[in-house]
C-alpha positions as CSV (number, residue, x, y, z in Angstrom):
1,X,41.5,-44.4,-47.7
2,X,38.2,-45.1,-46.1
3,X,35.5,-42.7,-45.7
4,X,35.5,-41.6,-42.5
5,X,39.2,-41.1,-42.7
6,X,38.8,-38.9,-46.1
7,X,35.9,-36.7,-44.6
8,X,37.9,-36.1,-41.7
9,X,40.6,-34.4,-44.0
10,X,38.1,-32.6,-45.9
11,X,36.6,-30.7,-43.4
12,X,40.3,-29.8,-41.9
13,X,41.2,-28.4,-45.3
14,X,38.6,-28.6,-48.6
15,X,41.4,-27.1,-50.4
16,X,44.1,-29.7,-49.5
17,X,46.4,-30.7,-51.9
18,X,47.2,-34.1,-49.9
19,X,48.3,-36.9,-52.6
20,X,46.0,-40.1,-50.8
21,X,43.3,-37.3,-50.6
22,X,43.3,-36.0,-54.5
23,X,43.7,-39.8,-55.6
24,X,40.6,-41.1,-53.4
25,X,38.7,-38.4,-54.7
26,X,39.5,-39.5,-58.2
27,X,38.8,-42.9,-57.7
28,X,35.3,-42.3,-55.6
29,X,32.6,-40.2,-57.2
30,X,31.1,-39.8,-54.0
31,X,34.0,-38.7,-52.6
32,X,35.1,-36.3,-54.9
33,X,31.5,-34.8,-55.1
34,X,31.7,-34.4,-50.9
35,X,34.9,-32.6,-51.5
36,X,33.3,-29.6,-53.9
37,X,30.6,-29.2,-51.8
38,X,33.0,-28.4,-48.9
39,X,35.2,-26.3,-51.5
40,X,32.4,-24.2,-52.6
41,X,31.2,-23.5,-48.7
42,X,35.0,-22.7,-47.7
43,X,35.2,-20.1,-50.7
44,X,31.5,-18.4,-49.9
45,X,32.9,-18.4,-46.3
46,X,36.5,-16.4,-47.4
47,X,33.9,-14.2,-49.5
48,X,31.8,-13.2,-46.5
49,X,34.9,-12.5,-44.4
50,X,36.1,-10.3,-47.2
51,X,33.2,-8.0,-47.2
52,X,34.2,-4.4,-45.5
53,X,32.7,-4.0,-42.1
54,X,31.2,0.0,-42.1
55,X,33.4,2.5,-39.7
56,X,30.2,3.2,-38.0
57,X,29.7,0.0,-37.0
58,X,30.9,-0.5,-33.2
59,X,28.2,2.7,-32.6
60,X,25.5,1.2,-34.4
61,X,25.9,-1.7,-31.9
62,X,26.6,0.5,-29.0
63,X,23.6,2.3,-30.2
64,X,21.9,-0.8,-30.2
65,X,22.2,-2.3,-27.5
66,X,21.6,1.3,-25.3
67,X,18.3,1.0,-26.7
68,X,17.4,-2.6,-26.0
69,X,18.8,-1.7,-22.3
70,X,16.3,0.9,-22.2
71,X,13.7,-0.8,-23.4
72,X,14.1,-3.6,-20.7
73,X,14.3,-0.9,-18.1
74,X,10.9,0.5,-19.0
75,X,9.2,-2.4,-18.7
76,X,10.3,-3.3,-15.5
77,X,9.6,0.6,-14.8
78,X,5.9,-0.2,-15.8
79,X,5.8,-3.4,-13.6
80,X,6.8,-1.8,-10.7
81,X,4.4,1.2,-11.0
82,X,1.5,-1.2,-11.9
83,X,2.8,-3.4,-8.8
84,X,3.2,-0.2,-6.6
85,X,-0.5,1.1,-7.8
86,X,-2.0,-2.0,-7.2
87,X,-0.6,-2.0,-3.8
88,X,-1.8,1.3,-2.9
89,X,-5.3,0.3,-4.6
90,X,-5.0,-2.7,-1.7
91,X,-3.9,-0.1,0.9
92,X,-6.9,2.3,0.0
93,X,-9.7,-0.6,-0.3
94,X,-8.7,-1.8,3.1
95,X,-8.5,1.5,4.9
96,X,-11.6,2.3,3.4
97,X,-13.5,-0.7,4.9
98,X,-11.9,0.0,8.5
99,X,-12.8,3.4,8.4
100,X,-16.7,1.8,7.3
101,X,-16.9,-0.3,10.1
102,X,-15.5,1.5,12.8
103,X,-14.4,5.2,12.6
104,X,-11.3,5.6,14.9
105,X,-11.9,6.8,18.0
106,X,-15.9,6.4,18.3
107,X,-16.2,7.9,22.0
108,X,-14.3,10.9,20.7
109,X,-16.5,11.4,18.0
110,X,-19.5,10.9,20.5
111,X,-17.8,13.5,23.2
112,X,-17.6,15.6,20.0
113,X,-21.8,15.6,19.1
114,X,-22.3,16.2,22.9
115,X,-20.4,19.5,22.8
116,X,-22.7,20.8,20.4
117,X,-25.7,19.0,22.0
118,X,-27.6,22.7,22.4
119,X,-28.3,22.6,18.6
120,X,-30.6,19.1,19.5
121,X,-32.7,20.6,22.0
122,X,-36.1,21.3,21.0
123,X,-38.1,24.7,21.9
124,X,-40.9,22.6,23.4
125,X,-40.4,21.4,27.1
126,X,-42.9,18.4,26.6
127,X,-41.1,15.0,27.0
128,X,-40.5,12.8,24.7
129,X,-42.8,9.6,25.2
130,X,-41.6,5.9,25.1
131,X,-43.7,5.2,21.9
132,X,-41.2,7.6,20.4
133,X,-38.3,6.0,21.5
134,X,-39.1,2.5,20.8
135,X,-40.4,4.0,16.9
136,X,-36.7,4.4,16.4
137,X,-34.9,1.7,18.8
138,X,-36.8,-0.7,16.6
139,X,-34.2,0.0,13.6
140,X,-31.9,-1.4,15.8
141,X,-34.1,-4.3,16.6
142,X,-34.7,-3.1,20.4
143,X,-37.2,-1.0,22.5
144,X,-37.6,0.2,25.8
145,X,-39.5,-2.2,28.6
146,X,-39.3,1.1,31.4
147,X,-38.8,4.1,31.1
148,X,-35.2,5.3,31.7
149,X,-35.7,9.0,32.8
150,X,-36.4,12.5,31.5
151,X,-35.7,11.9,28.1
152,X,-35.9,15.2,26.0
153,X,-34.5,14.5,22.4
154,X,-34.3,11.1,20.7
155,X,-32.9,11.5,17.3
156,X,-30.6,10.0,14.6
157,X,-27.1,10.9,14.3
158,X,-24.0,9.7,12.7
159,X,-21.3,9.2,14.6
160,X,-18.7,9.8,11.8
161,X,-20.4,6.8,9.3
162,X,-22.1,5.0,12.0
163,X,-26.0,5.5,11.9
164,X,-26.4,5.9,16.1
165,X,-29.5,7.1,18.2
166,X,-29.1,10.0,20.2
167,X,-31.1,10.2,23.2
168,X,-30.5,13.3,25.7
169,X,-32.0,13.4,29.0
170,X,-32.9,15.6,32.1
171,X,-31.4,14.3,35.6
172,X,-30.0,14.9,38.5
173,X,-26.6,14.9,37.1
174,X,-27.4,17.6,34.8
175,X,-28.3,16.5,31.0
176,X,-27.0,13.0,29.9
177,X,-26.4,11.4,26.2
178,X,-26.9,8.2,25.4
179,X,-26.0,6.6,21.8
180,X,-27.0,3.7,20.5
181,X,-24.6,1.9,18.1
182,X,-25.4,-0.8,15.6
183,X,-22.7,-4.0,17.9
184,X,-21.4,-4.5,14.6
185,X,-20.0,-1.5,13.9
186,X,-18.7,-0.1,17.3
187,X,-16.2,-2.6,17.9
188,X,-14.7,-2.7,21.2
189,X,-15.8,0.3,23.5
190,X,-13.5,2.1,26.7
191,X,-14.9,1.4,29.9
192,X,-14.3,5.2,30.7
193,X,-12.8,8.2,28.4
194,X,-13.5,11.9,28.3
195,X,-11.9,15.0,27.8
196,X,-12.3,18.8,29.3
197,X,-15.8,19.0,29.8
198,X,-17.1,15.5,29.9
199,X,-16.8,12.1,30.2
200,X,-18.2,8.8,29.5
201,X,-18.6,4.8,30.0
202,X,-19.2,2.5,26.6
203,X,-20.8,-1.1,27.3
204,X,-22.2,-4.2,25.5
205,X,-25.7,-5.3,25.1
206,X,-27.6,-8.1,23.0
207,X,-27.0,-6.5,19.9
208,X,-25.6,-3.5,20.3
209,X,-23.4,-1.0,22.2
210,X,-23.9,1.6,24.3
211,X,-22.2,5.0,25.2
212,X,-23.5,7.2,27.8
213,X,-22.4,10.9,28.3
214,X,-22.6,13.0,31.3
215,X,-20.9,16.3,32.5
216,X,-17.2,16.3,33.6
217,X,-17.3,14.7,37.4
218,X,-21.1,13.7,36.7
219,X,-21.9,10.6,38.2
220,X,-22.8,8.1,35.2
221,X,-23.9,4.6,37.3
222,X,-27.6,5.5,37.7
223,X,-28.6,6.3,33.8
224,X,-25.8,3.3,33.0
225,X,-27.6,1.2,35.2
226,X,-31.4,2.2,33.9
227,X,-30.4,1.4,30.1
228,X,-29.0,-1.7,30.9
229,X,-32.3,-2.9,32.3
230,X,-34.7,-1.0,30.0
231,X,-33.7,-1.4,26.6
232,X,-34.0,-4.8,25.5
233,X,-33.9,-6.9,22.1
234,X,-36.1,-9.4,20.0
235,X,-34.5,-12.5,20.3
């Protein structure tokens, strides 16, 4: 019997009683020592299926694997809150920056500083002078070439986060705001908005915008007209 023909009958049954197997075992040393190795592995085999399996068993596993399935399901429970806080992290930082560079709504926060304008006005009646004016239109890198009218209070404000100047004058038209806001910051300003008791025009210049404030039904052109020419910038 040749050897691949023995092993092949060995590892169907070590414990084979086949005559050709028994007599090439005999005959080939090799052989026969193959054939107690596989003996002695069958019989530790039929010993380890013998041992008792405990009654508790199928829980333990049960058991088991609950816990592994909970374990799993906590993870991904952590990977979604840390997704779902990183996301709302995101959310925040990028809200926070619009609301930075342009609060919503800027003419509604300016018609909001005119209706409590009274609290601006000084207790003197002088004027204030241009030199005034252009001491503070130089933050924004501008200054007045004319005059633009009675102007009574020039002052710094915030409109919301914005660093504006406030300037209120005396005209025909009754008293007038006008704020000056840093271009980069105001975004795009209405043409015309308002509410109750006034309304307003917002425009463009070199490098910055403009809103101007008058009485409900006031007529805004003139003082529009005036700031456009006067205030101008350093190139």
């Amino acid at each position: 019997m040749d050897e691949l023909e023995f092993r092949r009958r060995i590892y169907a049954d070590p414990d084979t009683t086949d005559p050709a197997v028994l007599k090439a075992a005999e005959n080939d040393p090799e052989k026969r020592t193959f054939r107690d190795q596989m003996r002695r592995m069958n019989n530790e085999l039929k010993q380890a299926a013998k041992m008792p399996v405990p009654d508790d068993l199928a829980h333990k596993l049960i058991w088991q694997q609950a816990t592994n399935d909970f374990v799993q399901q906590r993870k991904k429970h952590r990977w979604y809150t840390a997704l779902a806080a990183s996301v709302a992290l995101m959310v925040g930082i990028i809200s926070t920056l619009w609301f930075v560079q342009r609060p919503a709504n800027i003419e509604t926060q300016a018609l909001a500083h005119v209706v409590h304008m009274e609290k601006e006005l000084p207790h003197s009646a002088v004027a204030v002078d241009i030199a005034q004016i252009n001491a503070k239109l130089a933050s924004f890198g501008g200054h007045l070439a004319s005059s633009i009218g009675d102007v009574e209070v020039v002052n710094f404000c915030h409109l919301e986060t914005i660093r504006s100047l406030h300037l209120i004058l005396n005209t025909d038209q009754g008293k007038m705001s006008v704020f000056v806001i840093p271009q980069d910051k105001a975004g795009d300003l209405p043409n015309r908005f308002g509410n109750s008791q006034f309304e307003g025009t917002g425009f463009g210049l070199q490098k910055a915008s403009v809103l101007v404030v008058g009485a409900k039904g006031a007529n805004l052109l003139p003082l529009t007209e005036k700031v456009k020419k006067s205030i101008q910038f350093s190139a």
